[in-house]
Backbone as CSV, one residue per row, in Angstrom:
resi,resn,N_x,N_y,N_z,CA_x,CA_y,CA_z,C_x,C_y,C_z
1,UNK,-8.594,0.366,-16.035,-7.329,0.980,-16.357,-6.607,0.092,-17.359
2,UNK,-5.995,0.879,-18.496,-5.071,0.208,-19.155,-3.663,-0.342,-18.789
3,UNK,-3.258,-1.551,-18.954,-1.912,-1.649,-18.026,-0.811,-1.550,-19.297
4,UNK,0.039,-0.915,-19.416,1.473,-0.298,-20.034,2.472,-0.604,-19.594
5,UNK,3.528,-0.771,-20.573,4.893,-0.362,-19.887,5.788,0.383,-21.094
6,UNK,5.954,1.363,-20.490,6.204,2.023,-21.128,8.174,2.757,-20.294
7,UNK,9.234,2.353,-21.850,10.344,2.534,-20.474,10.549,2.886,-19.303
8,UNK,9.964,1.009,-19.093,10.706,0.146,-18.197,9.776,0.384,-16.543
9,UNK,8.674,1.618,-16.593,7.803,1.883,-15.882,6.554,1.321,-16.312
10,UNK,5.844,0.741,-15.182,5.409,0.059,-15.429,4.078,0.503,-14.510
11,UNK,2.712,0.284,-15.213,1.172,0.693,-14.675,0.634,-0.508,-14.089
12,UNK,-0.083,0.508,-13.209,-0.374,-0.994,-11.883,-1.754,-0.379,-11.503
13,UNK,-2.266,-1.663,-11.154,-4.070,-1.474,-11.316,-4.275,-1.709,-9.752
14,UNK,-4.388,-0.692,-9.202,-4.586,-0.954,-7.400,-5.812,-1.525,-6.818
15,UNK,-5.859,-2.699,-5.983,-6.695,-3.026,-5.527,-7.025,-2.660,-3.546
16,UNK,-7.759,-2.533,-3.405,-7.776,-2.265,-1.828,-9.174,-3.183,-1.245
17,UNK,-8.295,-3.873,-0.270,-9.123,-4.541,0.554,-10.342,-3.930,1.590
18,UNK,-11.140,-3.904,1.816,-12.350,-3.267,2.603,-11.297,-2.799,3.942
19,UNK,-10.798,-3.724,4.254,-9.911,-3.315,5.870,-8.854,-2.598,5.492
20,UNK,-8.309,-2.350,4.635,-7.398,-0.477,3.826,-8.237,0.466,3.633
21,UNK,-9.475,-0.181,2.902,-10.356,1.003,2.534,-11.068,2.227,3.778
22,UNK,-11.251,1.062,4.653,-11.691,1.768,5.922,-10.594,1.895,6.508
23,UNK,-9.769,1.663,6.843,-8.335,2.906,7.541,-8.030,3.666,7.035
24,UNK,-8.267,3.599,5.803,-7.530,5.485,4.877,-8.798,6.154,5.129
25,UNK,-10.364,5.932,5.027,-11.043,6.612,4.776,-10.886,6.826,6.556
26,UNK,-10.977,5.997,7.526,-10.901,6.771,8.911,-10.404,7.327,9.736
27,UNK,-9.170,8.206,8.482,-8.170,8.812,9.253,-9.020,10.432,9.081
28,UNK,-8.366,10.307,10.485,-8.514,12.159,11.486,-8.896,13.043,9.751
29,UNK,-7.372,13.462,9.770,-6.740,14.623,9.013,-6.856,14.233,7.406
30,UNK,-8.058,15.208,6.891,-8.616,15.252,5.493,-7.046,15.504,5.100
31,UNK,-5.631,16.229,5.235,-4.718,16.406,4.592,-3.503,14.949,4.099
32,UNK,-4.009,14.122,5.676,-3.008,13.007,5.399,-4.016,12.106,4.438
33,UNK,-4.918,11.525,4.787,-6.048,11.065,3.746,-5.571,11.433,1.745
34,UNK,-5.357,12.865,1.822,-5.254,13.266,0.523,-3.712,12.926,-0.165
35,UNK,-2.496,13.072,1.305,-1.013,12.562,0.876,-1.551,11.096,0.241
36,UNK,-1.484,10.422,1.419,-1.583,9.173,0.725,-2.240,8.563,-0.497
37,UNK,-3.890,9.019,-0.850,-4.362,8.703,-1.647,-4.068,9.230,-3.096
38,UNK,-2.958,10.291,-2.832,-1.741,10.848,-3.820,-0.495,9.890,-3.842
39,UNK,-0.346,9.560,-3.242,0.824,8.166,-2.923,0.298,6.948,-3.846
40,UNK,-0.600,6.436,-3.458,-1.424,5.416,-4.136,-1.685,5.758,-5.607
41,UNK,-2.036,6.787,-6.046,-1.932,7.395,-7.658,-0.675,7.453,-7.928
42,UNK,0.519,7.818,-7.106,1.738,7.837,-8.187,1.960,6.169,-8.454
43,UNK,1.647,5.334,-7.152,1.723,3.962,-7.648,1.132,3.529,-8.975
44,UNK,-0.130,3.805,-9.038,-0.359,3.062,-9.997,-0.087,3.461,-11.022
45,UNK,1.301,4.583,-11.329,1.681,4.974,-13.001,3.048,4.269,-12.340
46,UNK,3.477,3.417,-11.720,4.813,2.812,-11.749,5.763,3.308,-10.593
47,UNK,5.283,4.568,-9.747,6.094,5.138,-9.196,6.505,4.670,-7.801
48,UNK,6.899,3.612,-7.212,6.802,2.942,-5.885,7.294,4.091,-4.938
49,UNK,8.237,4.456,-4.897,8.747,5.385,-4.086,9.052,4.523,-2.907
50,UNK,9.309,5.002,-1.612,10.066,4.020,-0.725,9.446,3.402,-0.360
51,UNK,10.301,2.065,-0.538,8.838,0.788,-0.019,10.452,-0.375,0.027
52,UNK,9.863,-0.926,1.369,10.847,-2.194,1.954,9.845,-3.358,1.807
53,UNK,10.253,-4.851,1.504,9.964,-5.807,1.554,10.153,-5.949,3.241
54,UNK,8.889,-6.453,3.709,8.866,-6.783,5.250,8.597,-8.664,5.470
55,UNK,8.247,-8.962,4.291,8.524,-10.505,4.374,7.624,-11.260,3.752
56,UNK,7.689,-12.220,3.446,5.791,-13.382,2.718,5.487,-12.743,1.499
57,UNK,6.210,-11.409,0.819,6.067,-11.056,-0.534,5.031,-9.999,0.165
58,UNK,5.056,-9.492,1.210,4.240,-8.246,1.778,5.493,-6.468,1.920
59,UNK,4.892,-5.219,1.706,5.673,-4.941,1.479,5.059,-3.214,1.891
60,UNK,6.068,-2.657,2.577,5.670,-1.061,3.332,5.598,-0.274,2.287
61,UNK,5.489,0.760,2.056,4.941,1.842,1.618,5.370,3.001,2.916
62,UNK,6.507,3.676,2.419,6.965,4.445,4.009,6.915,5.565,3.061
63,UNK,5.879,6.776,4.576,6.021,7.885,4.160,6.207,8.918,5.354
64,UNK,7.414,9.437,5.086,7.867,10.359,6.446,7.369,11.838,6.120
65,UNK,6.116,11.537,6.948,5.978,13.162,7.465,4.546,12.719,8.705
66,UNK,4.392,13.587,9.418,3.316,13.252,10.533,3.876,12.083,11.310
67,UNK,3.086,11.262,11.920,3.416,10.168,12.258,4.374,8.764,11.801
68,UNK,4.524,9.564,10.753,5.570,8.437,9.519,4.164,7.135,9.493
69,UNK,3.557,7.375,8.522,2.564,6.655,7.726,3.102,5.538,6.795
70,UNK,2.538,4.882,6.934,3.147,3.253,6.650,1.693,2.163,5.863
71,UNK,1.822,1.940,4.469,0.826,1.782,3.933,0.892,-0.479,3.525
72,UNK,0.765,-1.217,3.657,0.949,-2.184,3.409,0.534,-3.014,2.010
73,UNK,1.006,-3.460,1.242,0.515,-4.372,0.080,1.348,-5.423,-0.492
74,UNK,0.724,-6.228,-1.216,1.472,-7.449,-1.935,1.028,-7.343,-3.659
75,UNK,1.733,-7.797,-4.391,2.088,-7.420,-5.709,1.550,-9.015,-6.586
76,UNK,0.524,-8.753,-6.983,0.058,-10.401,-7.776,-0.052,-10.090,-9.356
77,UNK,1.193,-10.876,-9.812,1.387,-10.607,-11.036,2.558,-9.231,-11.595
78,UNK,2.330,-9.382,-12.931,3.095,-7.555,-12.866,2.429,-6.370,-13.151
79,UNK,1.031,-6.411,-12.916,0.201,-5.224,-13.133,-0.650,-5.197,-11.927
80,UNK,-0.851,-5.819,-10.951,-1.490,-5.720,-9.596,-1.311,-5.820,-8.148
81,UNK,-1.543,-4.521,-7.798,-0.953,-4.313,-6.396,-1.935,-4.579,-5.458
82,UNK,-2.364,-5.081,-4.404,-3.464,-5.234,-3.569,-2.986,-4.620,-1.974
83,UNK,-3.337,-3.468,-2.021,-3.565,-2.952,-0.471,-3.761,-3.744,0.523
84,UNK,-3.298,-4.036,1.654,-4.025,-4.784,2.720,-3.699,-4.456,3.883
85,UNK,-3.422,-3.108,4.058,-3.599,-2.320,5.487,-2.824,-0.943,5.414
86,UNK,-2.983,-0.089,6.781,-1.813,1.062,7.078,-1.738,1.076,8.347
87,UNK,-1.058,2.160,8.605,-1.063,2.359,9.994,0.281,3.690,10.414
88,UNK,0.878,3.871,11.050,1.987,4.679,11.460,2.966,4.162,12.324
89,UNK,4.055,4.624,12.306,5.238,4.191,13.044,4.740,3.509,14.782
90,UNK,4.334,3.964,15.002,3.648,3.647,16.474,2.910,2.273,16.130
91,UNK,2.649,1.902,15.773,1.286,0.494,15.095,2.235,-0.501,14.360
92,UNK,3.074,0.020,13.997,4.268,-0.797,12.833,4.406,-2.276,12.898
93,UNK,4.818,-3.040,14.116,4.747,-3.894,14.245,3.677,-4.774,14.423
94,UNK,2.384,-4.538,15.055,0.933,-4.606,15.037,0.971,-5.123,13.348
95,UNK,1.036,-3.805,12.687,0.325,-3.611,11.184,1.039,-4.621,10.277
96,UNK,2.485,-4.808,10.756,2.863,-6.000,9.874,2.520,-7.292,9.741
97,UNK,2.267,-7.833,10.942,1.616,-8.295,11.833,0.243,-8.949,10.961
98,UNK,-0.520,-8.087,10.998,-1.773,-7.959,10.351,-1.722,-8.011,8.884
99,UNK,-0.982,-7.631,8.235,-0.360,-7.823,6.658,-0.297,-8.459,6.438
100,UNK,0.732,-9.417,7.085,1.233,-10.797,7.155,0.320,-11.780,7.008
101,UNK,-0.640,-11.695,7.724,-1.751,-12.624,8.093,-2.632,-12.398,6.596
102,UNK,-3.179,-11.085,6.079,-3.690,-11.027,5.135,-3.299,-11.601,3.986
103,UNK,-1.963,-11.339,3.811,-2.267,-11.790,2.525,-1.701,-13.438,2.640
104,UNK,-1.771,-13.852,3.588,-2.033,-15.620,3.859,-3.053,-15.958,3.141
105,UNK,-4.462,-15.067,3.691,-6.031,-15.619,3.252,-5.867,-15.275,1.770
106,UNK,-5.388,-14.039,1.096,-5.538,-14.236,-0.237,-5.267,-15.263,-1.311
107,UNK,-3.906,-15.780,-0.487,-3.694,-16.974,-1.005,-4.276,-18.489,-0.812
108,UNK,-5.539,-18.465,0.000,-6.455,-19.713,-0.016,-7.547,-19.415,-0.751
Protein backbone atom coordinates (compact mmCIF):
# COMPACT_ATOMS: atom_id res chain seq x y z
CA UNK A 1 0.00 0.00 0.00
CA UNK A 2 0.93 3.48 -0.74
CA UNK A 3 1.03 5.68 2.39
CA UNK A 4 -0.56 9.46 1.68
CA UNK A 5 -1.73 12.24 3.30
CA UNK A 6 -3.78 13.77 1.74
CA UNK A 7 -5.88 16.82 3.77
CA UNK A 8 -4.80 16.11 6.83
CA UNK A 9 -6.16 12.27 6.45
CA UNK A 10 -3.93 10.20 6.66
CA UNK A 11 -3.30 6.20 5.08
CA UNK A 12 -2.35 3.56 7.35
CA UNK A 13 -0.88 0.21 6.42
CA UNK A 14 -2.61 -2.40 8.89
CA UNK A 15 -0.80 -4.97 10.41
CA UNK A 16 -2.46 -7.96 12.35
CA UNK A 17 -0.92 -10.15 14.69
CA UNK A 18 -1.67 -14.08 14.20
CA UNK A 19 -3.68 -13.82 17.74
CA UNK A 20 -6.23 -10.89 15.88
CA UNK A 21 -6.01 -12.80 12.89
CA UNK A 22 -7.47 -15.83 14.48
CA UNK A 23 -10.21 -14.02 16.58
CA UNK A 24 -11.72 -12.15 13.64
CA UNK A 25 -11.44 -15.14 11.49
CA UNK A 26 -13.17 -17.28 14.58
CA UNK A 27 -15.99 -15.39 15.01
CA UNK A 28 -19.59 -17.22 14.87
CA UNK A 29 -21.41 -14.64 12.55
CA UNK A 30 -19.99 -14.35 8.78
CA UNK A 31 -21.99 -10.72 9.22
CA UNK A 32 -19.95 -9.40 12.25
CA UNK A 33 -16.62 -10.85 10.66
CA UNK A 34 -17.59 -8.65 7.48
CA UNK A 35 -18.57 -5.24 9.93
CA UNK A 36 -15.40 -5.30 11.26
CA UNK A 37 -13.15 -6.28 8.51
CA UNK A 38 -15.09 -3.12 6.94
CA UNK A 39 -14.00 -1.21 10.06
CA UNK A 40 -10.40 -2.16 9.54
CA UNK A 41 -10.62 -0.86 5.69
CA UNK A 42 -12.07 2.45 6.66
CA UNK A 43 -8.92 2.52 8.98
CA UNK A 44 -6.56 2.15 6.76
CA UNK A 45 -7.79 5.30 4.43
CA UNK A 46 -7.47 7.44 7.80
CA UNK A 47 -10.86 6.89 9.12
CA UNK A 48 -10.45 5.89 13.01
CA UNK A 49 -13.89 6.30 13.99
CA UNK A 50 -14.42 5.70 17.77
CA UNK A 51 -11.47 4.61 19.38
CA UNK A 52 -10.33 5.50 23.21
CA UNK A 53 -6.76 5.34 24.32
CA UNK A 54 -6.92 2.51 27.12
CA UNK A 55 -3.27 3.06 28.16
CA UNK A 56 0.77 1.97 27.16
CA UNK A 57 -0.12 3.74 23.68
CA UNK A 58 -2.77 0.68 23.23
CA UNK A 59 -6.00 1.72 21.98
CA UNK A 60 -10.04 0.33 21.45
CA UNK A 61 -11.65 0.37 18.40
CA UNK A 62 -15.48 0.50 19.78
CA UNK A 63 -18.18 -0.70 17.77
CA UNK A 64 -21.80 -0.65 19.06
CA UNK A 65 -23.94 -3.05 17.61
CA UNK A 66 -24.25 -6.95 18.73
CA UNK A 67 -22.27 -7.50 21.60
CA UNK A 68 -20.49 -4.05 21.33
CA UNK A 69 -17.26 -5.40 19.57
CA UNK A 70 -14.12 -4.00 20.70
CA UNK A 71 -11.05 -4.31 18.39
CA UNK A 72 -7.48 -3.54 20.02
CA UNK A 73 -4.20 -1.88 18.42
CA UNK A 74 -1.13 0.32 18.84
CA UNK A 75 0.04 2.88 16.26
CA UNK A 76 4.08 2.60 15.31
CA UNK A 77 5.01 5.50 13.53
CA UNK A 78 2.47 7.62 11.38
CA UNK A 79 1.56 5.13 8.77
CA UNK A 80 1.25 1.84 10.94
CA UNK A 81 -1.34 0.42 12.88
CA UNK A 82 -0.73 -3.12 14.38
CA UNK A 83 -3.82 -5.12 15.53
CA UNK A 84 -3.27 -7.06 18.64
CA UNK A 85 -6.57 -8.45 19.68
CA UNK A 86 -10.69 -8.15 19.97
CA UNK A 87 -13.15 -9.24 21.84
CA UNK A 88 -16.75 -7.72 23.11
CA UNK A 89 -18.03 -5.83 25.95
CA UNK A 90 -18.29 -8.96 28.11
CA UNK A 91 -14.25 -9.87 27.62
CA UNK A 92 -13.32 -6.03 27.85
CA UNK A 93 -11.34 -6.10 30.66
CA UNK A 94 -9.71 -9.64 29.96
CA UNK A 95 -8.92 -8.15 26.31
CA UNK A 96 -7.25 -5.09 27.61
CA UNK A 97 -5.57 -6.97 29.68
CA UNK A 98 -4.15 -9.02 26.94
CA UNK A 99 -3.37 -5.85 24.70
CA UNK A 100 -1.54 -4.50 27.24
CA UNK A 101 0.71 -7.32 27.57
CA UNK A 102 1.10 -7.48 23.71
CA UNK A 103 2.24 -4.80 22.74
CA UNK A 104 4.97 -4.96 25.75
CA UNK A 105 6.57 -7.96 23.56
CA UNK A 106 6.50 -5.79 20.47
CA UNK A 107 8.51 -3.56 22.05
CA UNK A 108 11.46 -6.14 22.96
Amino acid sequence: MVILCKNDIHMYTIKQLDAFSDWLNGLREHKTRLRLARRLEKTSRGLLGDVKCVGEGVYEMREHFGAGWRMYYTQRGDAVIVMLGGGDKSSQSEDIKVALQRVKLLRD
